[in-house]
mmCIF file of the C-alpha atoms, coordinates in Angstrom:
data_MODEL
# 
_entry.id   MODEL 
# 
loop_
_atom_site.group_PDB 
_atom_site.id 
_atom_site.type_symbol 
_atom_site.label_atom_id 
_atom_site.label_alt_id 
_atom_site.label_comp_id 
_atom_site.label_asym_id 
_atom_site.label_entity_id 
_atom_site.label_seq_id 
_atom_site.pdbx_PDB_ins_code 
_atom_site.Cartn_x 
_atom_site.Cartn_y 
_atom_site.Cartn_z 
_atom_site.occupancy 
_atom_site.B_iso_or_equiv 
_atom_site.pdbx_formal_charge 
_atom_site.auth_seq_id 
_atom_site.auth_comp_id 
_atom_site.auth_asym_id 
_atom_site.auth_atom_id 
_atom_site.pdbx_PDB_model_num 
ATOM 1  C CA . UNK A 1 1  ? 0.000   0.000  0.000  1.00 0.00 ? 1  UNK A CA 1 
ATOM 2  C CA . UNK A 1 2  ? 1.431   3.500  -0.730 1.00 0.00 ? 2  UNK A CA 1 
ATOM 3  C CA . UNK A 1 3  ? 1.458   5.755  1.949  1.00 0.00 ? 3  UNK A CA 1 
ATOM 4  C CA . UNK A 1 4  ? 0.817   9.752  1.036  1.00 0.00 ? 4  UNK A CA 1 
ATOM 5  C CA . UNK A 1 5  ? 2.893   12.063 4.125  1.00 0.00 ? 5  UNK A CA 1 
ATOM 6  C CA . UNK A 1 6  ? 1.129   15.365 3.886  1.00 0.00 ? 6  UNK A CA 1 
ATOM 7  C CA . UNK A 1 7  ? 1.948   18.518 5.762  1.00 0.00 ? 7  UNK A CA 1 
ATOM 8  C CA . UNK A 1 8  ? -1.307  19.490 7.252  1.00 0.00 ? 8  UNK A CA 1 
ATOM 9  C CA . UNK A 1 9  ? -0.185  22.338 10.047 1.00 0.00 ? 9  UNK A CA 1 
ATOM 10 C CA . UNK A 1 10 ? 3.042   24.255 10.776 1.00 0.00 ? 10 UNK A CA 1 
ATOM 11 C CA . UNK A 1 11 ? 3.383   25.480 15.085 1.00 0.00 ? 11 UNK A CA 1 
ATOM 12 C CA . UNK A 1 12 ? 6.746   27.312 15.205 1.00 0.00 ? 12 UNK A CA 1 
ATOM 13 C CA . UNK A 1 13 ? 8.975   27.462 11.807 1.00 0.00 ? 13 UNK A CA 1 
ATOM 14 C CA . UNK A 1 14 ? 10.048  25.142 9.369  1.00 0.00 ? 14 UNK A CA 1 
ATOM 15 C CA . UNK A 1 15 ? 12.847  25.630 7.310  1.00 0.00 ? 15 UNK A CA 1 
ATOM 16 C CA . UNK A 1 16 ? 12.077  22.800 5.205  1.00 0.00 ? 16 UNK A CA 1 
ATOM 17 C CA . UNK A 1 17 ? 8.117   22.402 4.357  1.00 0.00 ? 17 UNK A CA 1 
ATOM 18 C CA . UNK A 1 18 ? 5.286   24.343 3.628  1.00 0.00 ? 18 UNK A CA 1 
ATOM 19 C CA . UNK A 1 19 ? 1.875   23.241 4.549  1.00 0.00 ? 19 UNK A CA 1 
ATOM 20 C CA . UNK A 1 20 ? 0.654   20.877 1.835  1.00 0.00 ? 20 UNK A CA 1 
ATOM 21 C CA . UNK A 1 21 ? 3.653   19.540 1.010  1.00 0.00 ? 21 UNK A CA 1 
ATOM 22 C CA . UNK A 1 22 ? 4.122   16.050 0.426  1.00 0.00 ? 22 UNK A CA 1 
ATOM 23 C CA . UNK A 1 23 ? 6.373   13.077 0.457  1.00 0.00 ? 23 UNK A CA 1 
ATOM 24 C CA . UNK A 1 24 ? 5.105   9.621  -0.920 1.00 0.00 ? 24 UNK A CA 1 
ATOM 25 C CA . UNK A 1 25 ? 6.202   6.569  0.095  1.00 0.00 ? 25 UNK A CA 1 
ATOM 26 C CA . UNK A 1 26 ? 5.309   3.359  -2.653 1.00 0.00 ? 26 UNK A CA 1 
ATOM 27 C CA . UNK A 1 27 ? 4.753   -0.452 -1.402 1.00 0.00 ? 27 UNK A CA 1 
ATOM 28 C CA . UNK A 1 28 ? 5.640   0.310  1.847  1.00 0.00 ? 28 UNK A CA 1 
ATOM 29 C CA . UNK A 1 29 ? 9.570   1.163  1.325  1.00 0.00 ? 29 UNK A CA 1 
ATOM 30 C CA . UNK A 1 30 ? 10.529  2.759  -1.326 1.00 0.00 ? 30 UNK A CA 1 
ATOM 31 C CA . UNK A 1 31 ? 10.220  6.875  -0.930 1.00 0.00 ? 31 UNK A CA 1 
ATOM 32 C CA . UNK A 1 32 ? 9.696   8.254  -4.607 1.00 0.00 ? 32 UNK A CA 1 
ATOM 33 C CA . UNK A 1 33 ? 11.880  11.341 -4.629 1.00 0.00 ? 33 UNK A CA 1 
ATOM 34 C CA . UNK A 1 34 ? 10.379  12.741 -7.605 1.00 0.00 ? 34 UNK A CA 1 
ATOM 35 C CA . UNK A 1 35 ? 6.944   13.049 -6.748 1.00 0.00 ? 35 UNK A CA 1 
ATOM 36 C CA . UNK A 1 36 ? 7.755   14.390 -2.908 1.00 0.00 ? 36 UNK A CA 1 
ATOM 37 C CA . UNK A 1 37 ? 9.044   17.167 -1.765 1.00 0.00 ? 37 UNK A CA 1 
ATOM 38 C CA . UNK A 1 38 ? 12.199  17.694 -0.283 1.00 0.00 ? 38 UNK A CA 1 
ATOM 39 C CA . UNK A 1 39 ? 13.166  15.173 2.526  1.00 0.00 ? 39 UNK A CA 1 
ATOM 40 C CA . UNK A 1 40 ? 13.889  16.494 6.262  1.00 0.00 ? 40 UNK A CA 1 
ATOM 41 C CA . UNK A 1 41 ? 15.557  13.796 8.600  1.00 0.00 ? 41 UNK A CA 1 
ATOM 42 C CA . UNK A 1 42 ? 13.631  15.041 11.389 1.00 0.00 ? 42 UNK A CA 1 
ATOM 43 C CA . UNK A 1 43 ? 10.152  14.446 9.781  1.00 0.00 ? 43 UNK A CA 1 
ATOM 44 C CA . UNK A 1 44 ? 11.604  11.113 8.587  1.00 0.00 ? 44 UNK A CA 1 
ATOM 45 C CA . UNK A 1 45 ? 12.612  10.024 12.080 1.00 0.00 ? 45 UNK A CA 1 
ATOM 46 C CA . UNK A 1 46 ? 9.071   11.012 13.273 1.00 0.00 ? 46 UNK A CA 1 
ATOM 47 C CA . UNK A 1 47 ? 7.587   8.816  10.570 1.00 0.00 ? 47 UNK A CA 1 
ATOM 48 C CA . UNK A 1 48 ? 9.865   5.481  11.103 1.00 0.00 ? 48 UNK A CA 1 
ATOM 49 C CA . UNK A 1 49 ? 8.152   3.832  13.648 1.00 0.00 ? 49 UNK A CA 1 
ATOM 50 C CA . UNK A 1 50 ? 4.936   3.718  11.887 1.00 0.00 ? 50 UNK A CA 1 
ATOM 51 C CA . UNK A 1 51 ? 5.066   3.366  8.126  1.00 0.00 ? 51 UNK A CA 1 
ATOM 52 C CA . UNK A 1 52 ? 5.473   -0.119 8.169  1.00 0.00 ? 52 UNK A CA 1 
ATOM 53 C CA . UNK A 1 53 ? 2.357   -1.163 10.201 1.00 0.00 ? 53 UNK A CA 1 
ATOM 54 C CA . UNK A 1 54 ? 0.686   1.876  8.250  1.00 0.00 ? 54 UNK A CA 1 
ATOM 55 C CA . UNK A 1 55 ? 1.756   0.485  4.887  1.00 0.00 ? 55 UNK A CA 1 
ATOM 56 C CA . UNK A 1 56 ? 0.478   -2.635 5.458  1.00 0.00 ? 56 UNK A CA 1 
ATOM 57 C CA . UNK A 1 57 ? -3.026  -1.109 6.372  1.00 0.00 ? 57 UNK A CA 1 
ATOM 58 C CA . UNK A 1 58 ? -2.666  -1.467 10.411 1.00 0.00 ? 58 UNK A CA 1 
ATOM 59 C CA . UNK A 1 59 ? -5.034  1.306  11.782 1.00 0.00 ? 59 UNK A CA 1 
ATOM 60 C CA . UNK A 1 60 ? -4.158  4.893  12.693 1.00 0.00 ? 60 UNK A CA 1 
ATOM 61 C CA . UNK A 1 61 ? -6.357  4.209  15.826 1.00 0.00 ? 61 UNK A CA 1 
ATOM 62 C CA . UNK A 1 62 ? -4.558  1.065  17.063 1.00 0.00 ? 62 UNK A CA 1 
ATOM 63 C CA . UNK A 1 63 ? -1.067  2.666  17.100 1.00 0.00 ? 63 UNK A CA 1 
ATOM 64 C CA . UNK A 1 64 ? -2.809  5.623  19.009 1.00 0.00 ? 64 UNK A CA 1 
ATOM 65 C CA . UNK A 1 65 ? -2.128  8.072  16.115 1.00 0.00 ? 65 UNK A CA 1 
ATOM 66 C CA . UNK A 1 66 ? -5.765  9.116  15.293 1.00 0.00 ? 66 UNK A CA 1 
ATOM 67 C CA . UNK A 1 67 ? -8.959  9.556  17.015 1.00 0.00 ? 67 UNK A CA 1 
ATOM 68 C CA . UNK A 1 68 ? -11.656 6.630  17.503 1.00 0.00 ? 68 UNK A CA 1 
ATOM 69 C CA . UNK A 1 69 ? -13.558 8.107  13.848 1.00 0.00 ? 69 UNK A CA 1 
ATOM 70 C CA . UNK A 1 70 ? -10.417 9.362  12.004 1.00 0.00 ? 70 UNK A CA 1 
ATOM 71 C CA . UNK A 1 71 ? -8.572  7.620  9.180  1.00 0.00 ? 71 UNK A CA 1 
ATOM 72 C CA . UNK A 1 72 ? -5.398  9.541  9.181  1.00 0.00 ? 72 UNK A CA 1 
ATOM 73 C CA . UNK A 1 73 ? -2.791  9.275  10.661 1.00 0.00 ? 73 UNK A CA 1 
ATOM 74 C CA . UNK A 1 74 ? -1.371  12.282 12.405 1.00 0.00 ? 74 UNK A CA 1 
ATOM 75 C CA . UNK A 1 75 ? 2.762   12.808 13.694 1.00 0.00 ? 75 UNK A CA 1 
ATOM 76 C CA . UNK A 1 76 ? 4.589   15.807 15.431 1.00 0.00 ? 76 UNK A CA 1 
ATOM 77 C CA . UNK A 1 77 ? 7.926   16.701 13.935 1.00 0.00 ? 77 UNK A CA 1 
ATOM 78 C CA . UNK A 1 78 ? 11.037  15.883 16.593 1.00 0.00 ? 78 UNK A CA 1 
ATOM 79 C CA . UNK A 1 79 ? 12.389  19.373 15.995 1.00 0.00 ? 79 UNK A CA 1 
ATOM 80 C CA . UNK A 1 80 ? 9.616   22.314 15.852 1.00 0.00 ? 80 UNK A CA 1 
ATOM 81 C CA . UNK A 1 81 ? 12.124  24.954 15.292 1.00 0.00 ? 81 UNK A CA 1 
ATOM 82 C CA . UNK A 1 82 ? 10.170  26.971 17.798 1.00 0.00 ? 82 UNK A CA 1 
ATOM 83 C CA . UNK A 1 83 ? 13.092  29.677 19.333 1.00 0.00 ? 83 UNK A CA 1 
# 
């Protein structure tokens, strides 16, 4: 299953995405560089735990990252750049 990483909400600066950005990840693995935007390490860190189970269509509500009527997935980037 591909897996679509959107940027929904900025708190604080980013120096790297702008809301609606994207980065798409096919069959679970492979991250398709030309149809994302540019890669940050942090937001990739904060993504690692769960594409896996998300790829392979685990629920956003079983690994506790969506409410109990929600779909989507939702992550916090490690580093909000908020000074």
């Amino acid at each position: 299953m591909d897996l679509i990483v959107r940027v929904k909400e900025i708190k604080g600066t980013c120096p790297v995405y702008r809301v609606g950005d994207s980065i798409l990840i096919r069959e679970g693995y492979i991250l398709d560089t030309k149809k994302s935007s540019t890669v940050c390490m942090h937001s990739l860190a904060s993504l690692m735990p769960y594409y896996v189970a998300l790829s392979r269509g685990i629920s956003p509500q079983s690994l506790g990252l969506s409410g109990a009527k929600n779909d989507r997935a939702y992550l916090q980037c490690l580093d909000p750049c908020e000074v």
